[in-house]
C-alpha positions as CSV (number, residue, x, y, z in Angstrom):
1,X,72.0,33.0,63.8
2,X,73.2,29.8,63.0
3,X,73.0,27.2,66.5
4,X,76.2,25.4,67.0
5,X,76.8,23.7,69.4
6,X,80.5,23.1,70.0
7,X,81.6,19.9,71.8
8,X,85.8,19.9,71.1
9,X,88.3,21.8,72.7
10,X,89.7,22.8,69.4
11,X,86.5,23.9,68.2
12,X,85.6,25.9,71.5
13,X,89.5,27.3,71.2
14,X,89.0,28.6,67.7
15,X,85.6,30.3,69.1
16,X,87.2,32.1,71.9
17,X,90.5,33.1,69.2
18,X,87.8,34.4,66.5
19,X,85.8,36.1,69.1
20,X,89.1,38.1,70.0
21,X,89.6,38.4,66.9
22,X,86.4,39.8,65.7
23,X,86.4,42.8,68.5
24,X,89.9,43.6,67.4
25,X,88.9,44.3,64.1
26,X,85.6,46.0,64.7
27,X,88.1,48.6,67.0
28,X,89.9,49.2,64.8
29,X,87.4,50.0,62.1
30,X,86.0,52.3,65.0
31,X,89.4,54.0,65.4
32,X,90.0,54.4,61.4
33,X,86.3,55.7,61.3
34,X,86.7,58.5,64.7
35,X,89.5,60.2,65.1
36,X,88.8,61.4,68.3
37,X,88.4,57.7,69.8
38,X,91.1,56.3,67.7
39,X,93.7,55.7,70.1
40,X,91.8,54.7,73.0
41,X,90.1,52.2,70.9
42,X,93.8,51.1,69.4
43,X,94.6,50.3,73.0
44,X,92.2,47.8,73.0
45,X,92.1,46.0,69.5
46,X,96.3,45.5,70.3
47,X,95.1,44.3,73.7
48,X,92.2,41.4,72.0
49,X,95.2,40.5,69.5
50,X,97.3,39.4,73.0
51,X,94.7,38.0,74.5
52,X,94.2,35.4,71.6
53,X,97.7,34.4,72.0
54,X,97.2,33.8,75.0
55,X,94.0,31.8,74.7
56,X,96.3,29.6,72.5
57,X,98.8,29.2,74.5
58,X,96.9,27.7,77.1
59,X,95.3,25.4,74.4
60,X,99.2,24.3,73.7
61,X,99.7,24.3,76.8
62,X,98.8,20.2,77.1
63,X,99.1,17.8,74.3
64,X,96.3,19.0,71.7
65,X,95.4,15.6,70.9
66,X,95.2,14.7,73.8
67,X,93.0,17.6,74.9
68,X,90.3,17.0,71.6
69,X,90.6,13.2,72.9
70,X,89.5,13.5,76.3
71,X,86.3,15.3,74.9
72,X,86.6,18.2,77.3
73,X,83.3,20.3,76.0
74,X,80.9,17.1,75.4
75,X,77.9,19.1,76.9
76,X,79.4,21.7,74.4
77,X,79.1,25.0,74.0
78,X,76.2,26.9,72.1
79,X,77.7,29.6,69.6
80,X,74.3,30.9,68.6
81,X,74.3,33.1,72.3
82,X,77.6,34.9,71.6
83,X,76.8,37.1,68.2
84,X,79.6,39.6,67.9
85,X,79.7,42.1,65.0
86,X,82.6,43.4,63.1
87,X,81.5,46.1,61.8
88,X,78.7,49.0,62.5
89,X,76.3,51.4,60.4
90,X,78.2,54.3,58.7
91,X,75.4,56.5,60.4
92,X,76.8,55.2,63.8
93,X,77.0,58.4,66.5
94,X,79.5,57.8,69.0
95,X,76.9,56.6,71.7
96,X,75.9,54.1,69.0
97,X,80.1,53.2,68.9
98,X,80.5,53.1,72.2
99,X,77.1,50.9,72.9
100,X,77.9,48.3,70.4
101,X,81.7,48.2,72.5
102,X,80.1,47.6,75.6
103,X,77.5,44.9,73.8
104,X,81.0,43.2,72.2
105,X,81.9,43.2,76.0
106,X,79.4,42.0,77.7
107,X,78.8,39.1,74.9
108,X,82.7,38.6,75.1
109,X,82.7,38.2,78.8
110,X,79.2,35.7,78.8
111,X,81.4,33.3,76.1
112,X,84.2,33.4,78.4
113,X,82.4,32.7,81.1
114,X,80.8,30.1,79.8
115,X,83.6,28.3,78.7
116,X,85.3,28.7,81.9
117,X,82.5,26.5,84.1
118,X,82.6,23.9,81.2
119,X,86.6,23.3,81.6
120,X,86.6,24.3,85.2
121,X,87.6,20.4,85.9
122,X,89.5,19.4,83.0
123,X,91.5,22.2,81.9
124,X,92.0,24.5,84.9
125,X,94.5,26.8,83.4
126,X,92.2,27.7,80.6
127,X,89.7,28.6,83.5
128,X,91.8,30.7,85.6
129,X,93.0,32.6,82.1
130,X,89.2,32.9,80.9
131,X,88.3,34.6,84.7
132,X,91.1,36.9,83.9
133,X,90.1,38.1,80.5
134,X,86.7,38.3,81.9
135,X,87.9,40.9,85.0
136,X,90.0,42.5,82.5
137,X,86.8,43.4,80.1
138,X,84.6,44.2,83.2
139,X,87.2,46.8,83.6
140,X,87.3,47.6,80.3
141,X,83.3,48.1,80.4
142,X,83.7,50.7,82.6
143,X,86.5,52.6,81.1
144,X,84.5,52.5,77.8
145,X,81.5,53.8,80.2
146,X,83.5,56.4,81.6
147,X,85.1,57.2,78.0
148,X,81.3,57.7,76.9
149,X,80.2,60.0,79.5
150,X,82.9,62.2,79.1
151,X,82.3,63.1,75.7
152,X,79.1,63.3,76.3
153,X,79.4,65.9,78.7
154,X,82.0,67.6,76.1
155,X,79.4,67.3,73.4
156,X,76.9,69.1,75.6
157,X,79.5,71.7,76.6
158,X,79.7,72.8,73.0
């Protein structure tokens, strides 16, 4: 992995956009690959796609300019602790599917959260939008969890 360390809020916006981005597409490779999981995975990738809108709105929020001015992120932000994958091994069982969701999560919700102490000060909107999306995908955790475990316990009925 590459280190980056990101120190404008452009460049930490277009992180947090990709990073949405990137889930949405690896869910819905998941829910083109297993039928059984497609729609609950659907649910999800539609719900990354609004949350990137979102994450830009709050960018537009204030004056851009003004926002990459004032240097918001100058202890930056390290990319190289927030490695999210796109796509997964063709041999992938769905305990490997659903693991590699929860990882997305969890590295999801550690950028987030990261980002939200940096512009905590400066760009409080952004914060309280970033601890939303991050209760929203410890939720989601445990829906994926629970989703898991009951095929699972299908799985071992059959």
């Amino acid at each position: 992995m590459m280190l980056m360390i990101l120190n404008t809020t452009s460049a930490v916006i277009n992180e947090l956009t990709n990073a949405e981005s990137n889930i949405s597409i690896l869910y819905e490779k998941i829910a083109q690959q297993y039928p059984q999981i497609r729609e609950f995975f659907l649910v999800y990738s539609n719900e990354n796609r609004k949350n990137k809108i979102i994450i830009q709105r709050a960018y537009y929020a204030k004056n851009k300019d003004d926002l990459d001015a004032e240097s918001v992120f100058k202890k930056g932000l390290d990319t190289s602790k927030y490695s999210l994958k796109k796509t997964f091994p063709i041999s992938s069982t769905l305990d490997d599917i659903f693991q590699i969701a929860v990882e997305s999560e969890k590295t999801t919700i550690q950028l987030y959260s990261d980002t939200a102490k940096l512009s905590a000060g400066i760009m409080p909107y952004l914060h309280d939008i970033l601890q939303t999306l991050i209760e929203k995908r410890g939720k989601r955790i445990i829906k994926i969890e629970k989703r898991r475990k009951k095929l699972t316990i299908q799985s071992n009925d059959n």
